[in-house]
C-alpha positions as CSV (number, residue, x, y, z in Angstrom):
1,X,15.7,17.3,14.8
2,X,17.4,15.8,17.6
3,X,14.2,13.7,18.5
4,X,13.9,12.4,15.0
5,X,17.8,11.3,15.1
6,X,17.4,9.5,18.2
7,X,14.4,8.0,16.6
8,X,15.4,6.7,13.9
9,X,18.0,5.1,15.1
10,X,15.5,3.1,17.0
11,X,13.7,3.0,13.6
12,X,16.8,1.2,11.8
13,X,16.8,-1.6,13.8
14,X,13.2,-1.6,13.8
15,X,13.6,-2.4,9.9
16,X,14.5,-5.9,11.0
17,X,10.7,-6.4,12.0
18,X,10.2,-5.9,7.8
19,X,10.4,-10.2,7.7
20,X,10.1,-11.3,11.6
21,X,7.0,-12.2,12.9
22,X,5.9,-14.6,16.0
23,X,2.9,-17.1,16.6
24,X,0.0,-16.6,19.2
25,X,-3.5,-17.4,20.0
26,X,-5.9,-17.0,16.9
27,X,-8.9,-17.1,19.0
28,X,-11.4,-15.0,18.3
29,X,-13.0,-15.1,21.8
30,X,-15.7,-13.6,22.5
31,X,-16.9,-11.8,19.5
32,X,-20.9,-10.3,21.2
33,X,-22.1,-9.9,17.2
34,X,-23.1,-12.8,15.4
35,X,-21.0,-13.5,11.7
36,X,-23.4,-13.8,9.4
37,X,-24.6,-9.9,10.3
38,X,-24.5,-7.4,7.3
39,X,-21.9,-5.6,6.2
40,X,-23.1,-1.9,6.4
41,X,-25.0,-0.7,3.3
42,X,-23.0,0.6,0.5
43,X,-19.8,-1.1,1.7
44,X,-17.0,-1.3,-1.0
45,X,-16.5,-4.9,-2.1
46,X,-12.9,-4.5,-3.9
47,X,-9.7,-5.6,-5.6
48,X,-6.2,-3.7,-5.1
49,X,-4.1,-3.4,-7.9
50,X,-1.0,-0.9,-8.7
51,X,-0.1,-0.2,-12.4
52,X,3.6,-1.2,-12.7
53,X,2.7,-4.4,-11.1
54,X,-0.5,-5.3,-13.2
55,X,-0.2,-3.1,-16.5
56,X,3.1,-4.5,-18.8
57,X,2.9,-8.0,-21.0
58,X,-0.2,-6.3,-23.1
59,X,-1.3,-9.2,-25.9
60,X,-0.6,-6.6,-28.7
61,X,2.8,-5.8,-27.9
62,X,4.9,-4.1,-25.3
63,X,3.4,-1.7,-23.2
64,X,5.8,-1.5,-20.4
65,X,6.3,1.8,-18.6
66,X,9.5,2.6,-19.9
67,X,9.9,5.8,-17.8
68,X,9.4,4.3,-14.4
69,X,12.1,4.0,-11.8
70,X,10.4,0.9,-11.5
71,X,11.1,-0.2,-14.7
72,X,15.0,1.0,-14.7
73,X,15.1,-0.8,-11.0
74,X,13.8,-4.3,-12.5
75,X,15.9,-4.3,-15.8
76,X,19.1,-2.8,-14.5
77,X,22.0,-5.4,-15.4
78,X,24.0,-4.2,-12.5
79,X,21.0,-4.4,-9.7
80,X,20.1,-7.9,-11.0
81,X,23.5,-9.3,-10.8
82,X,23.3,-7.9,-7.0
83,X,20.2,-9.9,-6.5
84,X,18.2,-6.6,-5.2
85,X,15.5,-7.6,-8.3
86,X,15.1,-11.0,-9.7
87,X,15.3,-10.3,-13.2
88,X,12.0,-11.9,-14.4
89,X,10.9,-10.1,-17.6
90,X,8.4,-7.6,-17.4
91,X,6.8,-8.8,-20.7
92,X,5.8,-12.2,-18.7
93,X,3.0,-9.7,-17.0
94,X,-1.0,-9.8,-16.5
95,X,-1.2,-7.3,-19.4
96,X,-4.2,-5.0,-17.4
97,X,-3.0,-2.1,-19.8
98,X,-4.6,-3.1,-22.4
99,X,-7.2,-5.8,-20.9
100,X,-8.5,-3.7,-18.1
101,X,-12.7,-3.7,-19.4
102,X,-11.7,-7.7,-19.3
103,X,-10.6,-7.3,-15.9
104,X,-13.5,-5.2,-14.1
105,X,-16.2,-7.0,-16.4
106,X,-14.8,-10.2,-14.2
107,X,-14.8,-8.1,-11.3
108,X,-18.1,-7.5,-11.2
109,X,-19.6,-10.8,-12.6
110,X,-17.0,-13.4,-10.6
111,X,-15.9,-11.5,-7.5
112,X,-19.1,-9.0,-7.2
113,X,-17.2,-6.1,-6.9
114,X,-18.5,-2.9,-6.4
115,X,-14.9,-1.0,-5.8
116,X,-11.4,-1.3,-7.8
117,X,-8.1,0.4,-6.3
118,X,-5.8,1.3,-8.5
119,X,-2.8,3.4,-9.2
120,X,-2.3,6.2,-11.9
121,X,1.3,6.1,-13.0
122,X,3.1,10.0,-12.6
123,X,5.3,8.0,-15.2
124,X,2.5,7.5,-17.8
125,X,1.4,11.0,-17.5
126,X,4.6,12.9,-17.9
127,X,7.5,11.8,-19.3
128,X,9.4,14.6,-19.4
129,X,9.9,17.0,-16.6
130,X,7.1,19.7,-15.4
131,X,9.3,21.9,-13.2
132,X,8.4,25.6,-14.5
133,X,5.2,24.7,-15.3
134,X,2.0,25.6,-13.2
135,X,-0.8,26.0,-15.2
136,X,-3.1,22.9,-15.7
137,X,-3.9,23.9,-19.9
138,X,-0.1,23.7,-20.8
139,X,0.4,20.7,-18.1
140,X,-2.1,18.6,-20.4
141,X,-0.5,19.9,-23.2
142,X,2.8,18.4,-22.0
143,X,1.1,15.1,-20.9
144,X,1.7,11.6,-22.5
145,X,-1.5,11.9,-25.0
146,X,-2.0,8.0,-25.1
147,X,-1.7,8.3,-20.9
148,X,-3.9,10.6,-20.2
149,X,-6.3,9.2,-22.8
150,X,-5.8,6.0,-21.4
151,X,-6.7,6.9,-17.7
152,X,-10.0,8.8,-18.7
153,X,-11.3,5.3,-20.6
154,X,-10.1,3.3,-17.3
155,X,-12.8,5.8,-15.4
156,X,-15.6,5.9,-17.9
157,X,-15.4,2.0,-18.1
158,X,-15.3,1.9,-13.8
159,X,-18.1,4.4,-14.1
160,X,-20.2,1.8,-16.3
161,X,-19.9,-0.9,-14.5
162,X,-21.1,1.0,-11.2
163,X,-17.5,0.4,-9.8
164,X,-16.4,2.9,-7.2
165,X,-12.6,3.8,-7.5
166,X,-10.3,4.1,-5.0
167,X,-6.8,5.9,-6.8
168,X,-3.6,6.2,-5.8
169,X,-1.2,8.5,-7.1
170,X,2.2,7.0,-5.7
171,X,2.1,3.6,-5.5
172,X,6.3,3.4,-4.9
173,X,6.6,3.9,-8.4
174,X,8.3,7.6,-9.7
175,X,9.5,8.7,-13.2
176,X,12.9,8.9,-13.6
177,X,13.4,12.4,-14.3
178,X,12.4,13.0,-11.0
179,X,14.5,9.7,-9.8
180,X,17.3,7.6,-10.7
181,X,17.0,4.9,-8.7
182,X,19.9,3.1,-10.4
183,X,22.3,6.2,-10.0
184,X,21.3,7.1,-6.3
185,X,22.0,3.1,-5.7
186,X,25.6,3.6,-6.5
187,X,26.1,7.4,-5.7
188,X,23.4,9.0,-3.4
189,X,25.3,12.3,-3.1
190,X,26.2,12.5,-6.7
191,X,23.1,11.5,-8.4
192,X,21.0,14.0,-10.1
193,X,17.9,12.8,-9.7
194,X,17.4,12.2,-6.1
195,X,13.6,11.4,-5.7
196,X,12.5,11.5,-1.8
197,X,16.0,12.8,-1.0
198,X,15.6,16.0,-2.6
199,X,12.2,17.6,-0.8
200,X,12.7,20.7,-2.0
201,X,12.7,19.3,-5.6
202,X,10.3,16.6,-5.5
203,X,7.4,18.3,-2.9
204,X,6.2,21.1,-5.0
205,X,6.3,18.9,-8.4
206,X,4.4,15.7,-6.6
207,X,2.0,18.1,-5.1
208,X,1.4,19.9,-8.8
209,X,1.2,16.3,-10.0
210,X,-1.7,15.5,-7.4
211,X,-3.9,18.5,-8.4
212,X,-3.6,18.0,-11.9
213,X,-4.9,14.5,-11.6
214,X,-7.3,15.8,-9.2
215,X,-8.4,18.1,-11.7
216,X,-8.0,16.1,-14.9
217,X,-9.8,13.1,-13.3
218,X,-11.7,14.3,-10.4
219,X,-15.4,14.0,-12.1
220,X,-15.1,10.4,-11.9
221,X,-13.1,9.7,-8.9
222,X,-14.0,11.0,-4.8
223,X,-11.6,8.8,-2.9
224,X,-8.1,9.7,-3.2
225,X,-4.8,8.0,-1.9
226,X,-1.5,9.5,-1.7
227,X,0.9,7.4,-0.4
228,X,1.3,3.6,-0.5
229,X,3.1,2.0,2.4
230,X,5.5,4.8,2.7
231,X,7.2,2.7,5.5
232,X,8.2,0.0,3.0
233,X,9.9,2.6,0.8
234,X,11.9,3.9,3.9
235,X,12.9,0.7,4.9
236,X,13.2,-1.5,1.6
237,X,15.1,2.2,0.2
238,X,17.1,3.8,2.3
239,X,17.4,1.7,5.3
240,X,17.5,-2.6,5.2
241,X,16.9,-3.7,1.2
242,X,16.7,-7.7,0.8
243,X,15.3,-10.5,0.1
244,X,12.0,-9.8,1.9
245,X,11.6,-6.1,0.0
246,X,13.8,-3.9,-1.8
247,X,13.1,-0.9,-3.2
248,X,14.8,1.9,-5.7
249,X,17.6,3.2,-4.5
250,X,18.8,0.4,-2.2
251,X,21.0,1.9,0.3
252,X,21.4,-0.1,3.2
253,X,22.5,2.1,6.4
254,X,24.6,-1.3,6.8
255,X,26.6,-0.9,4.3
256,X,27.5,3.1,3.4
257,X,24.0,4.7,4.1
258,X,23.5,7.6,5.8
259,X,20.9,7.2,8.8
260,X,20.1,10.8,8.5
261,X,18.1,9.6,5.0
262,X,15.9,8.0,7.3
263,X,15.3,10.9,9.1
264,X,15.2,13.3,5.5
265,X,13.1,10.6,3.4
266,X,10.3,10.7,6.3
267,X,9.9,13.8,6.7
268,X,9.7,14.8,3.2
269,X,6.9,12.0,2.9
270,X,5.2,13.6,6.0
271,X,5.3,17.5,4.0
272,X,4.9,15.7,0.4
273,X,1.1,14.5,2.0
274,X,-0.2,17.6,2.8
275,X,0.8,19.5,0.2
276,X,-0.7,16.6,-2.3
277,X,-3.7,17.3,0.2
278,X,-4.1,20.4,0.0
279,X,-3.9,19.9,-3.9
280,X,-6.2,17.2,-4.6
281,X,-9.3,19.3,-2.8
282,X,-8.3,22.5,-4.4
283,X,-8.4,20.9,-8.0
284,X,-11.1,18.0,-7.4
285,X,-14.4,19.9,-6.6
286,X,-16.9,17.4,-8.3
287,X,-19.0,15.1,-6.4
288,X,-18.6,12.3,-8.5
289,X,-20.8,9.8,-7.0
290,X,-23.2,11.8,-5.6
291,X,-22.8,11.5,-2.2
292,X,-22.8,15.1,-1.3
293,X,-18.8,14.9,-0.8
294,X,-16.7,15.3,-3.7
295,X,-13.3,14.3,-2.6
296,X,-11.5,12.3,0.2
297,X,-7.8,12.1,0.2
298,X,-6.1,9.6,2.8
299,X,-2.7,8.0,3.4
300,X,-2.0,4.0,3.2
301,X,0.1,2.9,5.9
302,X,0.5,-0.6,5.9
303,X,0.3,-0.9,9.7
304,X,0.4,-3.5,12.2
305,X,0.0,-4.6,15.9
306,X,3.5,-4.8,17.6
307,X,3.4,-7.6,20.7
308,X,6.0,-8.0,22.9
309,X,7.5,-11.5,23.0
310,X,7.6,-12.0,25.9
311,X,4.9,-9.9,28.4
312,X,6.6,-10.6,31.3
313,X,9.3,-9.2,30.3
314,X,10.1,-5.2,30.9
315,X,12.2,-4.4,28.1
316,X,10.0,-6.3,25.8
317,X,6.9,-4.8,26.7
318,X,8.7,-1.1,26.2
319,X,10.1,-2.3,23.1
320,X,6.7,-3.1,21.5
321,X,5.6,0.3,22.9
322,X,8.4,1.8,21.0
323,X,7.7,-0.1,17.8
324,X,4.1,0.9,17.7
325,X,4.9,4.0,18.2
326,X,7.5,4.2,14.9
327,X,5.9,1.9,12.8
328,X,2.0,3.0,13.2
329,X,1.9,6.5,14.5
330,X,5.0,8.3,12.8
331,X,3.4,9.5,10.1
332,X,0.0,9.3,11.2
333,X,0.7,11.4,14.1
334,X,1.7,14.5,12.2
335,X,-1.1,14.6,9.4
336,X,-4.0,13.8,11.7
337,X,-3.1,15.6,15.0
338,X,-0.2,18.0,13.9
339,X,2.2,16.8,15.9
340,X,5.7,16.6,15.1
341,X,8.5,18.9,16.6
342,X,6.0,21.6,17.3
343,X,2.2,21.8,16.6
344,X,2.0,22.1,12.9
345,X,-1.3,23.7,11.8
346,X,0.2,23.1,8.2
347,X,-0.1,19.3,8.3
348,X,-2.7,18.4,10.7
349,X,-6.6,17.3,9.7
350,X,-5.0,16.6,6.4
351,X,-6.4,12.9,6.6
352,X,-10.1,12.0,5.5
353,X,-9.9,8.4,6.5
354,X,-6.5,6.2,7.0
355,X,-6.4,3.5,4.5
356,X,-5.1,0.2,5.8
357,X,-2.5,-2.7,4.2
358,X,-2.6,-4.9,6.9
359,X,-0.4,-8.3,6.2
360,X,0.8,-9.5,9.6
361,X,1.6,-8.8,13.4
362,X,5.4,-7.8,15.0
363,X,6.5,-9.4,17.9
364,X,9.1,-7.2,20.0
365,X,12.0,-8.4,21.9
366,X,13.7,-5.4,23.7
367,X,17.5,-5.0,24.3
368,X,19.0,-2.2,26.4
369,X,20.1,1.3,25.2
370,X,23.7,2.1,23.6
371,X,22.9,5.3,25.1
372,X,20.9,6.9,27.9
373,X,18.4,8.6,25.7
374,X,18.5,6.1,22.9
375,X,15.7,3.5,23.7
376,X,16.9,0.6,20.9
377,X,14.6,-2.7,19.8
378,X,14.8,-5.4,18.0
379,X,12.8,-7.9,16.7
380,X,13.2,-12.1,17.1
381,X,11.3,-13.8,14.8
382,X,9.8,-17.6,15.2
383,X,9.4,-17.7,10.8
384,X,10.7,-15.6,8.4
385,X,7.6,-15.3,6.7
386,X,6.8,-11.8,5.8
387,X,2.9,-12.6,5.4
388,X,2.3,-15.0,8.2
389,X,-1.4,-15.0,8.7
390,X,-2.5,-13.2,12.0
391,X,-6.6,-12.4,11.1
392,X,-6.8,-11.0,14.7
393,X,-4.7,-8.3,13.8
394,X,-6.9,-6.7,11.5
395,X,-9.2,-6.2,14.2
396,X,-6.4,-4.9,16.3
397,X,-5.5,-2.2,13.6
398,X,-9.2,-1.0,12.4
399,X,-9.6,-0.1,16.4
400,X,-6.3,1.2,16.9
401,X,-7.8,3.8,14.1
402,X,-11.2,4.3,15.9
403,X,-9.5,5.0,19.3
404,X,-6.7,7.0,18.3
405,X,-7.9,9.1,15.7
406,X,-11.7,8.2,14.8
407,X,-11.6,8.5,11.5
408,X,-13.0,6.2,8.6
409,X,-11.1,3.4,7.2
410,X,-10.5,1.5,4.3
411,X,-9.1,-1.6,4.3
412,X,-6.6,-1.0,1.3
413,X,-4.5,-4.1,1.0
414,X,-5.3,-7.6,3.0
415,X,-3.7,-10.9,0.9
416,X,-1.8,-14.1,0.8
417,X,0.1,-16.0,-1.5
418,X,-2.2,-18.7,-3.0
419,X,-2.6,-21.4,-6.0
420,X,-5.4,-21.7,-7.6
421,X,-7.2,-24.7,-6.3
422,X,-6.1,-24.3,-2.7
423,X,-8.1,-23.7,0.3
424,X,-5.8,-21.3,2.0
425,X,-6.7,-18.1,0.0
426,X,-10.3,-18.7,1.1
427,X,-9.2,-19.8,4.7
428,X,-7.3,-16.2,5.1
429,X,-10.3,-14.3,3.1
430,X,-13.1,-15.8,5.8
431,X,-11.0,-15.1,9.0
432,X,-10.0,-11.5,8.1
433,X,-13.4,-11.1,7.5
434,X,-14.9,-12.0,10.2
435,X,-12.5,-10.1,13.0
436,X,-13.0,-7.4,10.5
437,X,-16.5,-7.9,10.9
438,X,-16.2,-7.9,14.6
439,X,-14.1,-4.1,14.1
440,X,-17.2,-3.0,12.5
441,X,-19.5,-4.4,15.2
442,X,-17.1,-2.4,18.0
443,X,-17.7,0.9,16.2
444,X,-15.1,1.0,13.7
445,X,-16.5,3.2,10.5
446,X,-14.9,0.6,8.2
447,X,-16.6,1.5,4.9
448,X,-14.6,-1.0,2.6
449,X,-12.4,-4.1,1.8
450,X,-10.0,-4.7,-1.0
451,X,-8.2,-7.8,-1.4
452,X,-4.6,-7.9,-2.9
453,X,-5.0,-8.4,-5.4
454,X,-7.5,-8.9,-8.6
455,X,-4.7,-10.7,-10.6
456,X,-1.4,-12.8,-9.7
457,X,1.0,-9.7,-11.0
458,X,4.8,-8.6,-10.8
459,X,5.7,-8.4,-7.0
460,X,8.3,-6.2,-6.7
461,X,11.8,-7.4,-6.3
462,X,10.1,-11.2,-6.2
463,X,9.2,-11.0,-9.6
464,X,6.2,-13.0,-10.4
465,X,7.0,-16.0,-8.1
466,X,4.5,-15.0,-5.6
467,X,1.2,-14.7,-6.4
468,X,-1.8,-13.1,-4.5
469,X,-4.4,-12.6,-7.4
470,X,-8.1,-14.1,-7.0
471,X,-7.3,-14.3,-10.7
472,X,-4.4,-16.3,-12.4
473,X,-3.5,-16.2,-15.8
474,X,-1.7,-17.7,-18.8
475,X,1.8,-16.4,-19.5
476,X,1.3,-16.8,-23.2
477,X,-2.8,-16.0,-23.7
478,X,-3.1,-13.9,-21.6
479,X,-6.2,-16.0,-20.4
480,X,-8.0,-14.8,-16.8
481,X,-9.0,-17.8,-14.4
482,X,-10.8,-17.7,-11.3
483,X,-9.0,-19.3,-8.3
484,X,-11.5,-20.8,-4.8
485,X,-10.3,-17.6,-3.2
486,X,-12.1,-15.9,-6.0
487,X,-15.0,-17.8,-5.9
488,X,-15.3,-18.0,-1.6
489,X,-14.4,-13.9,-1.9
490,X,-17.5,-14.2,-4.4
491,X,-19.7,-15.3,-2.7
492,X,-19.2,-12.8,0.4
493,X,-18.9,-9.6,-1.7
494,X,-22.5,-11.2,-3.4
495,X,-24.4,-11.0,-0.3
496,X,-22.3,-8.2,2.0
497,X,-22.1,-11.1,4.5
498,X,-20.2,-13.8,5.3
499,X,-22.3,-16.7,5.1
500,X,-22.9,-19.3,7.4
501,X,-21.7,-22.1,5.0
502,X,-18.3,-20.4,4.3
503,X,-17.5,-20.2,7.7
504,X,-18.4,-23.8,8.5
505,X,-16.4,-24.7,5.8
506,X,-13.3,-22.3,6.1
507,X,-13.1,-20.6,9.4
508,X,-10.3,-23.1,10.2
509,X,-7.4,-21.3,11.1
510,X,-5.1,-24.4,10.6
511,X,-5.7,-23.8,6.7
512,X,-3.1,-21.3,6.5
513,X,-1.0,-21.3,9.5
């Protein structure tokens, strides 16, 4: 454990690269593939979505998840007034609940999807707790009735429309019976509920959760997520929580937290994988598609190039080396080659492809140890902007993938803030696409794309002040509208290319810079 210690320490001030990133050179260079080429056949064309963010402000009525630490986290007087949430009302939401056939029918006719990524709520499925309680007959008999119902219509009406899904099963959000975000905020010892602090608690009963959904749901759905971003919980939870991304509970190691969470929260994320693994291809045994595979279960990092600031510089360039290897190969490491401590046959080859949120690139300044054995980093930004555009990066991720661990990939999460009738959303759209297209051409098995998201939605501790949907919407109706990125994102997903008149018109990286 003494590795991890030292580690982590490196990690916390690593946190600081959550908002800080640097300019450089966009140029593509030499790409040696031309960009109008094909996508490769049967490539998923998608949306990303995750239900707290998209499912609340149903036309009907209420439907908010009531028994989500989300929920608690965004309504909580006391964590308001702190300013770790913004306090926009849930009910002001996109309402997907209930208007979800509305949602894929656009999908498909507007955006030309072929795949949907979405989240099942643990919350929505069980309200109460499970511990005790193995067998899947009295599991469904303890499930939510209008949940589980719910899901199963979501799937047939995907099925329908020939839309592949792509599911996670955490998405950050937990029920609170299995954590109190609000009560670990102000007591982490004391709490009962203690979520990712409490492995031995919450490992067995998110793995029973997997298989059951696995099993429940698995003759409509092959490709399986665990995780989303686990890096951002760890950060935004138990590490650095502000105004660029907080997260249920909130400790900051600045002010009380312990740094051994770090170390705890990771490492129960790390064992909480493979059993949820191990689970979902135990209880998921139905080729749904008919591919001849009937399940794939991967983790969704959000990962991203680290570049020291200054290459001529020694601690810099060590520094970035450092970074990289924290931020992208931590928990990829482990699961893929079983490598941690000691070779762990337990959690290696439990990865079927890596799935990909890819936002931005780190830039690295390096600062000399506190200690011998403690090689510390941190990061100086040039913008604050947590989502400054970097399309080369995306390339530089896909192949990190390929040359590390060869596996498949899915790009899970690639978006920017956007209004409707501006030309930046398509801008960012093109130019990911085409160093992603460039990935593919360099052997990358990139086998599908999802922007975030389908529809402007509730994000996180920003409320609904930033929005990334191809689709806006009316507060009061309800009412779906396609934004340009929509219509340029179209248009690509239309004819698995990009074509030659997009790029002319938006492969200007000056659109969004």
């Amino acid at each position: 454990m003494a590795f991890f210690r030292h580690r982590f320490f490196s990690l916390a001030a690593a946190a600081l690269a959550v908002s800080l990133i640097a300019c450089s050179d966009n140029s593509n260079g030499e790409k040696g593939f031309s960009v109008s080429d094909p996508f490769p056949q049967g490539f998923l064309w998608g949306t990303a979505t995750a239900g707290f963010q998209v499912d609340m402000g149903c036309p009907s009525g209420p439907c908010t998840d009531t028994y989500s630490d989300w929920t608690q986290w965004a309504t909580d007087a006391g964590i308001i007034e702190e300013e770790l949430t913004n306090g926009d009302p849930l009910e002001d939401g996109p309402g997907h609940w209930e208007l979800y056939e509305t949602d894929f029918d656009l999908a498909v006719e507007k955006l030309k999807n072929n795949g949907y990524r979405m989240s099942i709520e643990w919350s929505r499925l069980f309200t109460t707790s499970t511990e005790g309680v193995d067998d899947h007959e009295t599991l469904r008999a303890m499930a939510d009735p209008e949940g589980l119902a719910h899901y199963h219509a979501v799937f047939e009406a995907l099925q329908e429309r020939g839309i592949t899904p792509l599911v996670t099963l955490i998405h950050y959000s937990m029920p609170t019976w299995i954590h109190d975000g609000v009560a670990c905020h102000k007591d982490p010892e004391g709490c009962e509920n203690r979520g990712w602090l409490d492995g031995d608690r919450l490992i067995p009963e998110m793995a029973k959760y997997a298989g059951f959904a696995a099993r429940e749901f698995g003759d409509k759905v092959d490709l399986w997520a665990t995780l989303n971003e686990p890096y951002a919980v760890v950060l935004a939870g138990y590490a650095f929580p502000g105004p660029e991304r907080t997260n249920p509970p909130g400790i900051s190691i600045l002010n009380g937290g312990d740094i051994e969470y770090l170390t705890r929260v990771i490492l129960n994320m790390v064992e909480a994988h493979a059993r949820m693994y191990d689970a979902i291809h135990a209880g998921d045994t139905v080729d749904a598609d008919g591919d001849g595979v009937d399940t794939q279960v991967g983790l969704v990092p959000n990962l991203a190039p680290t570049e020291p600031k200054d290459p001529e510089r020694e601690l810099d360039v060590a520094a970035a080396a450092d970074a990289h290897q924290l931020y992208n190969r931590f928990m990829l490491d482990p699961l893929i080659l079983g490598e941690l401590d000691e070779k762990r046959d337990d959690l290696g080859g439990r990865m079927d492809f890596v799935g990909i949120n890819y936002y931005t690139t780190l830039t690295v300044s390096g600062m000399a140890p506190l200690f011998s054995e403690l090689p510390l980093f941190t990061f100086l930004p040039d913008t604050t902007d947590l989502f400054a555009a970097r399309p080369d990066g995306l390339y530089k991720v896909a192949m990190f993938v390929k040359e590390t661990y060869d596996l498949p990939v899915y790009i899970t999460e690639n978006g920017t803030v956007n209004k409707p009738d501006e030309d930046r959303g398509a801008a960012f759209v093109v130019n990911h696409l085409t160093w992603l297209r460039k990935a593919i051409a360099d052997g990358a098995d990139v086998r599908g794309y999802f922007y975030w998201s389908l529809i402007d939605n509730y994000e996180w501790n920003h409320g609904f002040g930033m929005k990334f949907g191809a689709f806006a919407y009316d507060v009061e109706t309800k009412e779906r509208s396609l934004k340009k990125l929509g219509e340029v994102y179209g248009s690509i997903a239309g004819a698995n290319r990009l074509l030659p008149a997009v790029v002319a018109e938006f492969a200007d990286e000056t659109a969004y810079r």
